[in-house]
Every structure is written in C-alpha cells, then in structure tokens.
N, C-alpha and C positions, 0 to 999 in steps of 0.2 A: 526598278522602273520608276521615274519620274511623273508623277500624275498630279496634273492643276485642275481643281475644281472652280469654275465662275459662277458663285452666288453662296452665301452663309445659312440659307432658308433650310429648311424641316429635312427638304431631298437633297440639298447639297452636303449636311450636316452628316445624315442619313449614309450617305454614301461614303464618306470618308469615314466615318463606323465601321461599316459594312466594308472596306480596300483593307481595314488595319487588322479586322478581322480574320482576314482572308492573309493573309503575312506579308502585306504592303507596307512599305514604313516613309518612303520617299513621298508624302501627299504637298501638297498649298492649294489653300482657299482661298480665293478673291475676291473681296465683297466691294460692290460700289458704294456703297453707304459708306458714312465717315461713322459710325458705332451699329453695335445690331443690339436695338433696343428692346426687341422682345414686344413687338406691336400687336395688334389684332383684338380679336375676343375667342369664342368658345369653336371648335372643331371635333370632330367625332372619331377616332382611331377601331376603326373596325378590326374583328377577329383577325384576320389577314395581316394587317401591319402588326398588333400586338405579339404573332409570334414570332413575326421578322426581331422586333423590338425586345422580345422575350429571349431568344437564341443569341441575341448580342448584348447579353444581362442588363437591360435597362430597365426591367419589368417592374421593382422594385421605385424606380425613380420616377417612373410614370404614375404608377399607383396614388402617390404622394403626393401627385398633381391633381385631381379631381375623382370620378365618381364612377363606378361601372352601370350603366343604364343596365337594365333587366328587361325592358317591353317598349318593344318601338308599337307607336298606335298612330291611326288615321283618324282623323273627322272631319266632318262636312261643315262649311261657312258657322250651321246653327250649333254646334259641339256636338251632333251625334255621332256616334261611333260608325266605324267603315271596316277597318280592320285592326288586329291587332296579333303581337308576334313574341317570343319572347327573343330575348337577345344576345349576347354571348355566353356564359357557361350555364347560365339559365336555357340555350338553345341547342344545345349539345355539343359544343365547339371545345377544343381543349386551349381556351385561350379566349380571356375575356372583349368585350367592346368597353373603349373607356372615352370618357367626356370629359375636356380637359381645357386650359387655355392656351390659344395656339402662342402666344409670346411666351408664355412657362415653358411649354416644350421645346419651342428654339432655345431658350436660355439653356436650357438643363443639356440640349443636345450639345450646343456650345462645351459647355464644364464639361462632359464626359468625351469632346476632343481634345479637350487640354490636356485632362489626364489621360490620354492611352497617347497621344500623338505630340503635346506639347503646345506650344504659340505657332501655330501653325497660318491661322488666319490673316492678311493680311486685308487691312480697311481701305477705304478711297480708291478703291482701284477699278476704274471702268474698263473691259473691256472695249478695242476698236478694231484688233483685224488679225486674224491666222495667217502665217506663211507655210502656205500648204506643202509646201517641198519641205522646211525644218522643224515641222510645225511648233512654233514659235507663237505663242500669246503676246500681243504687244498691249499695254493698257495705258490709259491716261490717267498721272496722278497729279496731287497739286505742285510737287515736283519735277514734273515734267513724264514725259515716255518711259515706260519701263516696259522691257523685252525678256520674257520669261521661256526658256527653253523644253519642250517635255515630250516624254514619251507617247502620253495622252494626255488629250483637253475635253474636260467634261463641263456640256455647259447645262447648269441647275441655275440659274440665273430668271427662273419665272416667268408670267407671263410675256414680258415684254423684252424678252431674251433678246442678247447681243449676239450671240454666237448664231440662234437660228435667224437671225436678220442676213448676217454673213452670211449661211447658207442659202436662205428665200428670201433676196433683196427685194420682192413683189410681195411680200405676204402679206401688207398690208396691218392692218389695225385689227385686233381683236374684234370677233364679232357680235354686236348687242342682241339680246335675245326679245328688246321691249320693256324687260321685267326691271324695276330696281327695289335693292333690299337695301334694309336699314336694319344693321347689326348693334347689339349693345347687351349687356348685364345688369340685372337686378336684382336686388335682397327683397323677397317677397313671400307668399307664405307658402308651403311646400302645396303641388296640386296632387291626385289621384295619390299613388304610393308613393311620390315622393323620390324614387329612382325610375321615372316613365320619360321618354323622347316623344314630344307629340308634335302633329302634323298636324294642320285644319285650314281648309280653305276648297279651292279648287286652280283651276289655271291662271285667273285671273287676279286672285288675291289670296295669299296665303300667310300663318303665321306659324312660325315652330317654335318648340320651347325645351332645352332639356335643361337638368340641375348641373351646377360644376359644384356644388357640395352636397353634403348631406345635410337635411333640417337641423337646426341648432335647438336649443332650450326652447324655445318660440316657436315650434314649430316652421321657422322659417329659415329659405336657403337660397345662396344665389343663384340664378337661374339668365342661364345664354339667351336667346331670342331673335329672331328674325322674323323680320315682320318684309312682304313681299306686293308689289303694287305694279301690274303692267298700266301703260301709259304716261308715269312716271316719273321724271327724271332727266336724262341723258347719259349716250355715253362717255361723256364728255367729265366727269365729276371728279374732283382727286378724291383718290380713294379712304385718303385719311381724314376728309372733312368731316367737323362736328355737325350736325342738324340740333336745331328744335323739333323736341319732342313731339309739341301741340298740333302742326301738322297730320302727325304722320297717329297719334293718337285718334283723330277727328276720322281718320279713314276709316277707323278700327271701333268706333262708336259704341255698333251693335253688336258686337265680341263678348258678348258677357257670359260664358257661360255659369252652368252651377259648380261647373268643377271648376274652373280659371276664370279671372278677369283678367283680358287682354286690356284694354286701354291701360287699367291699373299699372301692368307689368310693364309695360310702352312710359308710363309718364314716371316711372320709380327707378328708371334707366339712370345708371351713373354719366354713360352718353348714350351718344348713340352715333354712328358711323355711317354713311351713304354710298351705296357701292353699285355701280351699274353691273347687271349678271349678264358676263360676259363669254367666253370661249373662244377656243381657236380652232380656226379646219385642221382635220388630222391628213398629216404630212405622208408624202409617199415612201420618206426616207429620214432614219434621222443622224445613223453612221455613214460618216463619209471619210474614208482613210483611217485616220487615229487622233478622230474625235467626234462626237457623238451627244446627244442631247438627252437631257432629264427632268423629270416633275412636269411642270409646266409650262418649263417652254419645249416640252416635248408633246404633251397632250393637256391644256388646259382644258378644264370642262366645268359645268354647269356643279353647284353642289347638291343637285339631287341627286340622294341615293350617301352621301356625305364621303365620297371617297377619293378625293384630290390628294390631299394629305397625304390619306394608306397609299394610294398608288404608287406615289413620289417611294415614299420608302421600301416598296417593293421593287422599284427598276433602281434603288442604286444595290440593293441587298443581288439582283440579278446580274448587273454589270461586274461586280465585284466576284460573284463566281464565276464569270465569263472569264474574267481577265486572267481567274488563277490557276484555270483548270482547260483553258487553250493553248496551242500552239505557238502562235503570233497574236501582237495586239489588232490588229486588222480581222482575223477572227473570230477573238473575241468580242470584238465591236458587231462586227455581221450579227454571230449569233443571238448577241444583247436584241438587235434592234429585230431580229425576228422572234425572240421569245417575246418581245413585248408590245411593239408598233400595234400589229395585227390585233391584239386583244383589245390597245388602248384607243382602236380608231373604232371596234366594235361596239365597247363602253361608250365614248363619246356620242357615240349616234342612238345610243340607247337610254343617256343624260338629255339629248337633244327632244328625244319622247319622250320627257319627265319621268325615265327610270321606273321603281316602285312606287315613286307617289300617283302612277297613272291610275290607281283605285278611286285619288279626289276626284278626278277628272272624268271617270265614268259615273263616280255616282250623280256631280254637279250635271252631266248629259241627259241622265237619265231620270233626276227625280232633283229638280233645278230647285223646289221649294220645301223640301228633305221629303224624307220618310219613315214608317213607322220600324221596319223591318229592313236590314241593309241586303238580305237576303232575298225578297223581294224585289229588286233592285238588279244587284249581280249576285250571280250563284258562285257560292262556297266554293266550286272548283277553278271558278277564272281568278279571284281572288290570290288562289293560292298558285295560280299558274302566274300572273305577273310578278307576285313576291319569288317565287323560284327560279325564272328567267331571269332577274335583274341580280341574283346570288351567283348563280353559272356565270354570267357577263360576265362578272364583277371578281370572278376569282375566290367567293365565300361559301360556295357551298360546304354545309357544315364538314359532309362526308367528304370529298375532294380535297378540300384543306387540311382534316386531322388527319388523311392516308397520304398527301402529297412526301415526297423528300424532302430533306431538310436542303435548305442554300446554303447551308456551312460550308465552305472549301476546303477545314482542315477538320480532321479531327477533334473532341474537344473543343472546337471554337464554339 
C-alpha cells in the first residue's frame, strides 16, 4: 500500500511510526518547508499520547527530552490557590505526562523515521490539488510540478492545511478567539516542588508555567511560560515573530507572587514568541474516498487543557490500525474518521469553554477580588466535576485509558 503523508509535524511524524508499526513499509512525507528545524518552545504530552508513544518504543527517547510534571495547580490573578491535581503516574495512570520541547520531539520524531523507514521525507514540497479518480498528490517544488501516485493521501499538514482547503475551499481563516499569547523559556529559580504545571489568571489574563528541566546545582531550571492577554494583538501576526519582553512584562506588573515572580520569568525569556490563539470549526467530514485529514488540520483547537499535540498522535496511531486491520482503504478511512471526528469536535467545543481551566473562570466570577477559602467560593464537588468532565472529553480518564485496548495491529508491535 502506497501512502503519502503532507506535513513532517509531531502528527505527520506520529503517523508514519504508527503505518510502519502496523507492517506498512511503502510511506513519503511531504513537507513544504525547505528544512524541519525543530521550531517552537514547551508542549505537554498527556498520559494518552505517552502510551501511544510508549507502545511504539519511544518512551525512552522522550524521557530524555524534558521532565514528568507530578501536579497540575490552578490560581487566581493574586497566586491563591483554586485547585490542584496530581498528574500522570503520580494520578494512577500507567503511563506518565511529560513536558518537553516541542522542536526536540519533532527532531527526535524525525531520527526515529529515518531509522525504522529510511529518508523517507521529502522537503519543499507544497501541496496544490488531488485527482480524485487517481488520487494522485500533485505538489509545487522549486523544480517545478511533481505528481506523486498513492494508495492513500493523509493530510497532517496543520493548521493551515492544503488538503482540507481542497476539501473546504470556503473554510476560510482560522478563528481568533480575542486572546493572544506570548510563548518563550526561561532559566530561573525552581517555584513550589520544582516539577508543578501552574495556571493563574482568569479569562482575561492568564499566565502558565511548567519546568522542561529538573533544578540544577542552583536551584534553578528552565521553565516554558505562557503568558496570555485578550484585547491584544491580532490575528494577523506571524507566528514566529520575536517581541520585546518589556511590553508584555508591564501587563504582568502585579504577578508577584511569594511563590513565582512572573514579570521576573517574562523579562529572563531567551525570547519570546507572539502567537494569536486561534482554532478551526470542526468539520463534518474529514475522509473523503482515500484520503483523509490529521492533527490539525483536522481539529485545531485552543491549548486549554494542552492536548493538540496528544491528540495528533493519537488519530495517526488510530488511522494506522484502521488501515491494517480493514477490508478496503475507504473503510478504513470511514472508520478512522468515526473513531475520531465525533470526539475531536466534542473536545473542541469543550477547549472553546476553556476546558479545565474553567475553575479560573469561576472563581474570578465569583470572588473577582480573591478570597480566603477557595471552598467558599466553589464547592469541592464542582471542582472535581469540571476536572473529570474535561478527562472523559479528552480521552484521559485514568480508568478508561489503563483498561482501553492496545492500537497495536500486530502482535508484539
């Protein structure tokens, strides 16, 4: 079976793992970029992808890459506490959450297609138009048209996907949510335990932090950061632009807490990144004959709740048992896009209600100038009814996930 993936990202990578796995050998990547540089800052690999990632022995290579957070925590604008959780094998899961950088894991994804599948990647190659009767890939390179033959076209090509354009020549532009973040990494001094993901703010302004190391000699370690601001910005921004710091520090003035200084961590930024928070409306459909879309240009969404990433590598780890374990590839496309459409248009509208961070959100409603007692405030049981609801959506409940079946297609894979 002949199968072209378009785009070299986390879910395209992911997926051609997951085919070769599955006893595919015939794959090609198409990436439009002329190198894959291994861009970004810090992403969060939830329990969910870690076993996808663990079952296709990468587990080891990730580990290598950053840190397993232990306690995701909420707080309000002032640093008081809201909630708190503990996190992958610390939460019962048999398979940890790890914190990592997202250009490290494209790289590393990279090197472990080379070894199982070879130079398989091909650079510069844009995607411009399916022939639905051969389906045939035609792409634009600096050489001119090239026409690639295949059994399946999988388009992982991100948000601003070529293939679902082809599909939804109307869909228009990514949608702004208002919000714009400003991403970046800092070596600064470890906060609470030193392996904690913390959330603080409310709808309007928010700021996250987790480690991508462990404290060195100094007590001190690099730490991811998002710092979040509606009013903002535009959607209009490339997304790889550098900002000055001093802005977006000036926002964050009164951040001090006793356990973290935010402006600190904002002005000690190696950079920092401008990225309007964006999403796409979920699709009614995303197989169409024998080819079918992935990551994000199948379901881009909001990173509340931090599961873009995980997701992507769960619909190529599902498309790939689809493929191996049906009748016809039109089948297994159906059934891909039913095991997973339906979930990820659920998620999506569940990221559109800021997921689990919606505890900021009630308590800034509720007690806008903090309070003593978070309890006071919301009771212990809604608390743990938004944390539980946004784990079902999302595919992680602990129990669900360690009883689910494996996606292995073959034995021993």
């Amino acid at each position: 079976m002949r199968i072209v993936i378009v785009g070299a990202g986390i879910g395209g990578l992911a997926a051609a793992l997951s085919l070769e796995a599955a006893g595919f050998r015939d794959i090609r990547i198409f990436e439009r970029a002329s190198e894959v540089r291994g861009l970004g800052v810090g992403i969060n690999l939830l329990p969910h992808a870690m076993r996808e990632l663990t079952e296709l022995g990468l587990d080891g290579r990730i580990a290598a890459l950053g840190v397993p957070p232990t306690t995701l925590a909420y707080f309000n604008r002032f640093g008081q506490p809201i909630w708190s959780e503990p996190r992958g094998l610390e939460a019962g899961y048999r398979w940890p959450q790890m914190s990592v950088h997202r250009g490290r894991l494209q790289l590393a994804l990279l090197d472990a297609v080379r070894e199982r599948l070879g130079d398989i990647v091909a650079l510069g190659h844009t995607l411009v138009a399916v022939d639905g009767l051969t389906n045939t890939a035609r792409f634009d390179t600096a050489a001119g048209p090239v026409d690639v033959d295949a059994d399946v076209i999988v388009g992982a090509d991100g948000i601003h996907s070529a293939l679902r354009r082809l599909r939804y020549p109307h869909d228009g532009e990514p949608v702004w949510s208002g919000l714009t973040l400003w991403r970046g990494t800092a070596v600064v001094p470890a906060y609470l335990d030193g392996c904690t993901m913390i959330m603080a703010g409310d709808g309007d302004q928010k700021f996250v932090a987790y480690p991508l190391s462990a404290p060195d000699a100094d007590g001190r370690a690099r730490v991811n950061f998002i710092a979040e601001r509606r009013g903002s910005g535009s959607p209009d921004v490339d997304w790889n632009r550098s900002v000055d710091p001093a802005p977006i520090e000036e926002l964050f003035r009164d951040w001090t807490f006793d356990w973290l200084d935010v402006p600190a961590v904002i002005a000690n930024a190696d950079e920092i990144l401008e990225y309007p928070m964006v999403d796409r409306n979920a699709l009614p459909q995303w197989s169409f004959g024998r080819t079918t879309l992935l990551g994000d240009a199948a379901h881009a969404m909001y990173p509340n709740g931090s599961n873009g990433a995980s997701q992507a590598i769960i619909d190529g780890r599902t498309l790939a048992y689809r493929l191996a374990t049906s009748a016809t590839v039109e089948e297994a496309l159906a059934a891909y896009d039913e095991d997973r459409r339906p979930a990820m248009s659920a998620l999506l509208a569940s990221t559109r209600a800021t997921g689990p961070e919606r505890v900021m959100l009630l308590a800034h409603e509720r007690a806008p100038e903090g309070f003593a007692d978070i309890h006071d405030v919301i009771p212990a049981d809604e608390l743990v009814e938004v944390a539980t609801a946004y784990k079902k959506a999302a595919g992680f409940d602990p129990a669900s996930l360690n009883e689910r079946a494996s996606l292995n297609a073959r034995e021993g894979a």
